[in-house]
DSSP file (Angstrom, degrees, kcal/mol; ACC not computed):
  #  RESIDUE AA STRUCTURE BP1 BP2  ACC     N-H-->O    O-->H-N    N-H-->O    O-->H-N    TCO  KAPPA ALPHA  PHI   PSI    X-CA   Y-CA   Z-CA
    1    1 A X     >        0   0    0      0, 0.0     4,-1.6     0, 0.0     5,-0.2   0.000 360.0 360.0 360.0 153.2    8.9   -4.9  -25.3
    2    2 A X  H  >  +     0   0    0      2,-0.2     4,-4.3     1,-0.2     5,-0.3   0.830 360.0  57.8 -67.6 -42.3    6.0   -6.0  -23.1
    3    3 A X  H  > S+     0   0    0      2,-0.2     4,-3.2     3,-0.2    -1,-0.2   0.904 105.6  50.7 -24.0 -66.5    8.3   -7.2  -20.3
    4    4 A X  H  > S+     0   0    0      2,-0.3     4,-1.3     1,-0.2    -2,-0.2   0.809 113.6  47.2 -52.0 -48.8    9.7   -3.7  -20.0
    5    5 A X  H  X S+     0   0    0     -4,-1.6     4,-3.3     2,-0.2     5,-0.4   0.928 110.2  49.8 -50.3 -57.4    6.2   -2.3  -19.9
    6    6 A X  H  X S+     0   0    0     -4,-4.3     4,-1.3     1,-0.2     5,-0.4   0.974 108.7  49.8 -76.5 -42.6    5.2   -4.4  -17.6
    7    7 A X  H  X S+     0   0    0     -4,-3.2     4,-1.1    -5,-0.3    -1,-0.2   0.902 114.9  50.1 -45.9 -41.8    8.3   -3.8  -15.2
    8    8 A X  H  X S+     0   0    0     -4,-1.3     4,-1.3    -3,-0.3    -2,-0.2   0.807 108.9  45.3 -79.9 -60.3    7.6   -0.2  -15.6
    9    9 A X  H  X S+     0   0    0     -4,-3.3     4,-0.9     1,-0.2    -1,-0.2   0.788 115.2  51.9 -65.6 -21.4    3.5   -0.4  -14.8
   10   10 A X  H  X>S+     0   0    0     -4,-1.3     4,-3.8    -5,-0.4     5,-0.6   0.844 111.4  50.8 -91.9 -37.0    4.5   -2.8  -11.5
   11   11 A X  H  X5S+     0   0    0     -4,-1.1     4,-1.3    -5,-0.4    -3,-0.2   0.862 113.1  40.2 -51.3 -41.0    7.3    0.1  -10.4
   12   12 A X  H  X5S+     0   0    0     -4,-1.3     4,-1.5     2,-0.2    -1,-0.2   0.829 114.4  53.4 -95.7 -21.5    5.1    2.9  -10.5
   13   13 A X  H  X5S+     0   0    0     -4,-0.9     4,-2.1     2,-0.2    -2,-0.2   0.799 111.8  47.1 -66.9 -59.5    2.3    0.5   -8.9
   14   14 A X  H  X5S+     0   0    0     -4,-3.8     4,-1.8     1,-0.2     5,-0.5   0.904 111.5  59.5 -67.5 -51.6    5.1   -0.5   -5.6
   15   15 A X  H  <<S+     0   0    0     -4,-1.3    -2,-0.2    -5,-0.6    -1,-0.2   0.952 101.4  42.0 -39.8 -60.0    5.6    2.9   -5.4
   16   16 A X  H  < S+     0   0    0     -4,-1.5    -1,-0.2     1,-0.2    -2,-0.2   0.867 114.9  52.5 -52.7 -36.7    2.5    4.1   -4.8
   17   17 A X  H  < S-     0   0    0     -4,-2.1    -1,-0.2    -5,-0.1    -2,-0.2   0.962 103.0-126.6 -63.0 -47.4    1.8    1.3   -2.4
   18   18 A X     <  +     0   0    0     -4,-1.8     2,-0.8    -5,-0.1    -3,-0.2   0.795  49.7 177.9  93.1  53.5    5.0    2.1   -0.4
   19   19 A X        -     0   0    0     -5,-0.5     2,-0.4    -6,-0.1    -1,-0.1  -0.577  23.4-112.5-106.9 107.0    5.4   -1.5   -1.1
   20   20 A X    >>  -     0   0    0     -2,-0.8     3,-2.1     1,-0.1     4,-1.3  -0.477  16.6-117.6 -30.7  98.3    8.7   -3.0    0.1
   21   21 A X  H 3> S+     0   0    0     -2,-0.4     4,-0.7     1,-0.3    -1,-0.1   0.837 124.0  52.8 -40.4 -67.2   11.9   -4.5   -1.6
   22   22 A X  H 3> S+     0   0    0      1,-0.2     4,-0.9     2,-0.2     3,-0.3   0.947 116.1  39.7 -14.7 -70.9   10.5   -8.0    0.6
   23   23 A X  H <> S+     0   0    0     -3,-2.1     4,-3.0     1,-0.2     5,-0.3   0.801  95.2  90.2 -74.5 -29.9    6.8   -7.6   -1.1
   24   24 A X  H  X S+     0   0    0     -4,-1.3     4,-2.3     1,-0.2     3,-0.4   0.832  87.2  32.8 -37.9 -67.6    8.0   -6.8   -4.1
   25   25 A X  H  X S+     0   0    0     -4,-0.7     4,-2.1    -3,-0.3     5,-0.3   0.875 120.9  50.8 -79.8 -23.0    8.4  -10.1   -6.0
   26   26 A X  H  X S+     0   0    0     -4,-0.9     4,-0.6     2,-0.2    -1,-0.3   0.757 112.0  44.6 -85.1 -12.6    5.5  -11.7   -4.4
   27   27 A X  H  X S+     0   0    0     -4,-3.0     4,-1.3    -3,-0.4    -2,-0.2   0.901 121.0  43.0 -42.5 -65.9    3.3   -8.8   -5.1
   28   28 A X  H >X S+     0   0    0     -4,-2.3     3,-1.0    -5,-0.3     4,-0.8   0.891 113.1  48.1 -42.9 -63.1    4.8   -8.7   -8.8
   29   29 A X  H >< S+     0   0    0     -4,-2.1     3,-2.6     1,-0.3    -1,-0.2   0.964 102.3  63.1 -65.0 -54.7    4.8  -12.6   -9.6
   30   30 A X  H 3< S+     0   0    0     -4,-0.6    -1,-0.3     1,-0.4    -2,-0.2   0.747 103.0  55.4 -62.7 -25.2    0.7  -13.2   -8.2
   31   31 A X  H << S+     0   0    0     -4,-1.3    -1,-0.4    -3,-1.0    -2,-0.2   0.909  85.2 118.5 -83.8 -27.8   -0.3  -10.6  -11.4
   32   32 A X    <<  -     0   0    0     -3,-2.6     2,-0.3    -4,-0.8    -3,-0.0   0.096  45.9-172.0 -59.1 148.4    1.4  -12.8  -13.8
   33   33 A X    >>  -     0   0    0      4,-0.0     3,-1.3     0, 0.0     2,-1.0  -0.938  43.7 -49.8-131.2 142.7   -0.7  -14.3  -16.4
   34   34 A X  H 3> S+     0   0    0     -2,-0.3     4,-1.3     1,-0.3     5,-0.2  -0.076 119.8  31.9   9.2 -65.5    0.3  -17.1  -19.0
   35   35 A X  H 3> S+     0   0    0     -2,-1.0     4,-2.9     1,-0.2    -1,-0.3   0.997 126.0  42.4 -51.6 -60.6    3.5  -16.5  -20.9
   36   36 A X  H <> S+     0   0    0     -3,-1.3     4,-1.3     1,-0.3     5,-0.3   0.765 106.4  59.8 -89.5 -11.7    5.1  -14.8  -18.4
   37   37 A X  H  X S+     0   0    0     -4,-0.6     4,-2.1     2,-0.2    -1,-0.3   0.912 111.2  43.3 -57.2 -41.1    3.9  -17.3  -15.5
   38   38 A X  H >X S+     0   0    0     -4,-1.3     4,-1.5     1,-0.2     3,-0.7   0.945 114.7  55.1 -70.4 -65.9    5.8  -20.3  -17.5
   39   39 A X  H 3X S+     0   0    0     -4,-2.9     4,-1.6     1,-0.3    -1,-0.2   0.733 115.6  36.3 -58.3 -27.6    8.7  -17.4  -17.9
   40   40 A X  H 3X S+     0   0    0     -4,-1.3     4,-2.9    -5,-0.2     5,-0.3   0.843 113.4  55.9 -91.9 -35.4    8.8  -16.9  -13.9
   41   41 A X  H << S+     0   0    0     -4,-2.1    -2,-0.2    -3,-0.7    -1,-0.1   0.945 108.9  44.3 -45.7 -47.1    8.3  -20.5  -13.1
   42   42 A X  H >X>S+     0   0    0     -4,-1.5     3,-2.6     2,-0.2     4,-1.5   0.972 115.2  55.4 -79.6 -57.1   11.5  -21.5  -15.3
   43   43 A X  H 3X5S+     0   0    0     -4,-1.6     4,-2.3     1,-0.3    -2,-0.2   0.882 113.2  47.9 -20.0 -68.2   13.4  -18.0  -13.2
   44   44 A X  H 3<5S+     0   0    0     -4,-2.9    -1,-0.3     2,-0.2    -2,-0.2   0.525 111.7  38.6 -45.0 -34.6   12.4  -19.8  -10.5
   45   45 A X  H <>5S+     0   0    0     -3,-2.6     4,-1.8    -5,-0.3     5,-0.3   0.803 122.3  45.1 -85.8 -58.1   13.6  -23.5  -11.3
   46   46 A X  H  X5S+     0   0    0     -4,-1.5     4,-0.7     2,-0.2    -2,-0.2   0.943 122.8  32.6 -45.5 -43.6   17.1  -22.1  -12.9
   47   47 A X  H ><XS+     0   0    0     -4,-2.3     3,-3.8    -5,-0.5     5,-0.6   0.926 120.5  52.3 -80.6 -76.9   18.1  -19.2   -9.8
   48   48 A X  H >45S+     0   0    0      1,-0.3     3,-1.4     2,-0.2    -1,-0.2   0.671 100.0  56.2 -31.6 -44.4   16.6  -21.1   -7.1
   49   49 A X  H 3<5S+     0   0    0     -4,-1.8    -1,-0.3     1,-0.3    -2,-0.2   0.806 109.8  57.2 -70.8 -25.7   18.4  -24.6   -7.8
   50   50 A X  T <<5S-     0   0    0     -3,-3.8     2,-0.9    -4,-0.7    -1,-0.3  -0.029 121.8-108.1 -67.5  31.9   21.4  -22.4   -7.3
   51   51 A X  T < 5 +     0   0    0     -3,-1.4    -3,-0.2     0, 0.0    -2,-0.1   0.397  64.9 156.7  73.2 -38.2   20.7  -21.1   -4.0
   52   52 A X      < -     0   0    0     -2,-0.9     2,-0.6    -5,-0.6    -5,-0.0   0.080  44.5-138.1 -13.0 143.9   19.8  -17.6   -5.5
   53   53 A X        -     0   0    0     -3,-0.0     2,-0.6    -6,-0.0    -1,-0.1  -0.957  29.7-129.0-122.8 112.9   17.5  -15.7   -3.1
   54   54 A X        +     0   0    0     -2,-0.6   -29,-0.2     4,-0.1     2,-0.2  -0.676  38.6 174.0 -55.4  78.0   15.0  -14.2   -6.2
   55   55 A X     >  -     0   0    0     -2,-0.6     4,-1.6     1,-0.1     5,-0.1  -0.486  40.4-108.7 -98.9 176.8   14.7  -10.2   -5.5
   56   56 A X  H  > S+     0   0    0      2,-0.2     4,-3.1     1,-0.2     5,-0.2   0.967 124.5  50.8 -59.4 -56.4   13.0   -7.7   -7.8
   57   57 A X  H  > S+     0   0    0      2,-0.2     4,-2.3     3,-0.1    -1,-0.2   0.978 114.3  44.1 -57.0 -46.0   15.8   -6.2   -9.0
   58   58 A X  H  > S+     0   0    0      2,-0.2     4,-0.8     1,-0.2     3,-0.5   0.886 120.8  49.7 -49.8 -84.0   17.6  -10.4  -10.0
   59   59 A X  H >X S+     0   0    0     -4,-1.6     3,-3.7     1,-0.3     4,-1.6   0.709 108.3  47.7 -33.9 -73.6   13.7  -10.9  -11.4
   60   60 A X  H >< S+     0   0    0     -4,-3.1     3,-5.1     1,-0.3    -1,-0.3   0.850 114.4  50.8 -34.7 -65.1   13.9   -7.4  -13.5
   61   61 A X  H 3< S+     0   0    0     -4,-2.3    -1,-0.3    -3,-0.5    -2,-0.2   0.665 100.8  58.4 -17.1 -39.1   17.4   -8.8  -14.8
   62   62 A X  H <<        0   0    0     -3,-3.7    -1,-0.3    -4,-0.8    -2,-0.2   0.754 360.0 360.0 -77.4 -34.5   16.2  -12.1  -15.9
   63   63 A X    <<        0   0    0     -3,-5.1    -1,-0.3    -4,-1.6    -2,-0.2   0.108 360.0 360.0 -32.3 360.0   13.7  -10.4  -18.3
């Protein structure tokens, strides 16, 4: 599935960076592009209106 791919290409991508658990989803969310921006936006309305603090690993989950 494209999701999966795309979790996968952003992984090996924070890796290289040495990119932080912190940086992660706001590095991750700023590449999204159409579908999956409306798909983070609605993550975002649903977790968040519970209180949810939004991490990479909760994001992967949500996928």
């Amino acid at each position: 599935e494209g999701a999966v791919k795309w979790v996968e290409e952003a992984e090996i991508i924070f890796e290289a960076m040495g990119c932080t658990e912190e940086n992660k989803i706001a590095l991750g969310t700023y590449v999204l592009r159409e579908e999956a921006n409306q798909w983070w936006k609605n993550v975002k309305l649903r977790m968040g209106a519970g209180g949810i603090v939004i991490t990479w690993e909760i994001s992967k989950e949500s996928s």
